[in-house]
Phi, psi and omega in degrees: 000135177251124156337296178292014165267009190238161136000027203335273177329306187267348191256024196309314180295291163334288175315309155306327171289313177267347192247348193279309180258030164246296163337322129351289206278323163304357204260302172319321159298332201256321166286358173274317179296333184259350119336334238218317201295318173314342199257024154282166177269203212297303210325304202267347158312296177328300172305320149315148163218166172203116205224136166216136160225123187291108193233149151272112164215144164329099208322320178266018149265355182296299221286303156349275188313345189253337163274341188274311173292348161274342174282321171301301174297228161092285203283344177261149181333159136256132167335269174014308199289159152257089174222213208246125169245144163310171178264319188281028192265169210201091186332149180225176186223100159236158173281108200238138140232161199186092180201172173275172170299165181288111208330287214257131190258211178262011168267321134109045159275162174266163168274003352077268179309336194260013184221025158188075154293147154089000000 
């Protein structure tokens, strides 16, 4: 199940609840990997990121943007295929969240006031 099989409106609560233990579950993936990244060797150090970026955009430059990074992965292996892996090839993971920030922070800054004080 996918968040867009559902309802927004009527399932809201249910869609929160789910996107609350996928988010659970990257923060777990992510702090493992970065546990992890000193024992790699330099190469796939080198290679890795763990990247945030701060964008202004338009809900259809959003939508835009998410398809142009799913047509990129896309185009690199899937577990899934069945084919011939180099030996030195290794599961990789990556991770999109892609939305706007949260209007209102637990402080009850705007995100818009913490990126333009005063």
């Amino acid at each position: 199940m996918q968040p867009g099989d559902l309802d927004q409106e009527r399932d809201a609560d249910l869609v929160a609840t789910y996107l609350s233990s996928v988010a659970s579950i990257y923060t777990d993936l992510l702090q493992r990997a970065v546990e992890e990244l000193p024992y790699l060797p330099s190469a796939w150090r080198q290679a890795s990121t763990t990247s945030d970026f701060a964008l202004r955009l338009t809900p259809a430059e959003l939508d835009s943007l998410v398809r142009e990074i799913f047509a990129v992965v896309e185009r690199y292996r899937r577990e899934d295929q069945q084919i011939d892996v180099p030996e030195d090839a290794s599961r990789s993971r990556s991770s999109c969240r892609l939305s706007p920030v949260p209007a209102r922070s637990h402080s009850g800054t705007s995100s818009d006031e913490r990126a333009n004080p005063g």
